[in-house]
C-alpha positions as CSV (number, residue, x, y, z in Angstrom):
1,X,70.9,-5.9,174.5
2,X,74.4,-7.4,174.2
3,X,74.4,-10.4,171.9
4,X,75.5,-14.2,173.7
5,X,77.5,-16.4,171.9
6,X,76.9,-20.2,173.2
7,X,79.2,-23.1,172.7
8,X,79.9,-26.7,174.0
9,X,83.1,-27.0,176.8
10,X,84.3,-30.8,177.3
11,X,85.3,-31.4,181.1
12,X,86.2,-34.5,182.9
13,X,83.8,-35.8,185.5
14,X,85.9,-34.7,187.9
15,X,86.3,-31.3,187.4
16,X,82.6,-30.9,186.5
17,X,81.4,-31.8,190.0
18,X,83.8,-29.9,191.8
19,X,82.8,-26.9,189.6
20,X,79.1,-27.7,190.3
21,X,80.6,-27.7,193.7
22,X,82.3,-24.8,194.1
23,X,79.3,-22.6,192.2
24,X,76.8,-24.3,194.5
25,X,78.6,-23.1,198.2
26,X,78.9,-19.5,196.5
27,X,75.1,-19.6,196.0
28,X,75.3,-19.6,192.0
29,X,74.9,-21.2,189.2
30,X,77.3,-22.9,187.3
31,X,76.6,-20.7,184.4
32,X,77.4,-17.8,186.5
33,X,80.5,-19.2,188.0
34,X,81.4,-19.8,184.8
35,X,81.0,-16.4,183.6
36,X,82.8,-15.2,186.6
37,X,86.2,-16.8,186.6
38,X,86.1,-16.2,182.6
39,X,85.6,-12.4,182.9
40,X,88.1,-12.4,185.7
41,X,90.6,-14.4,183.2
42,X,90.4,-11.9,180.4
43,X,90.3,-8.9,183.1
44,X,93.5,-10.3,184.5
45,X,95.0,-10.7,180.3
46,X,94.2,-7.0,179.8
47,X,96.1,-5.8,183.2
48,X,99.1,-7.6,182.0
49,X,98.5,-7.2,177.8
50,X,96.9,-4.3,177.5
51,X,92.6,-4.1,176.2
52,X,91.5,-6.6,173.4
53,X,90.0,-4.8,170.4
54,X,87.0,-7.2,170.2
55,X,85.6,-5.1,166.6
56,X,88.7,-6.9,164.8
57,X,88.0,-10.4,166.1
58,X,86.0,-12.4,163.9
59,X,83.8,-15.4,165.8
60,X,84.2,-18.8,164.0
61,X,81.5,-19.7,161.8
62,X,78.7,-22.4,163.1
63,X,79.7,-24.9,160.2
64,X,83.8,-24.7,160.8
65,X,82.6,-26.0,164.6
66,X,80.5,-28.6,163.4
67,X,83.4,-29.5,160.9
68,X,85.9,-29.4,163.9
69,X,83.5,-31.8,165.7
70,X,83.4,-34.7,163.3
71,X,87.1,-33.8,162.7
72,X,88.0,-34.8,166.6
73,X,85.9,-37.9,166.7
């Protein structure tokens, strides 16, 4: 089983409902609208950029998010 990273995305009002919108009259869920145009994003980077080596990409650490957090606010 793949492992799933989760983290927090800030969106206006606006664009929220019309993304809740949008997933709802495709018969989804936001979460998998989500996914969707995300993996069609980085499909579309590859075709142009060539494949991302994901094994040398290191995921931020939980802390240096929470520290971010605070930092913004």
């Amino acid at each position: 089983m793949k492992s799933k990273a989760e983290f927090t995305v800030r969106l206006d009002s606006q664009l929220y409902k019309k993304l809740l919108y949008v997933a709802t009259r495709e018969n989804n869920s936001l979460n998998n609208h989500l996914l969707h145009i995300i993996r069609s994003n980085v499909q579309y980077f590859e075709k142009n950029h060539g494949k991302i080596n994901t094994a040398v990409i290191q995921l931020p650490q939980e802390d240096t998010q929470e520290e971010t957090t605070k930092n913004e606010q």
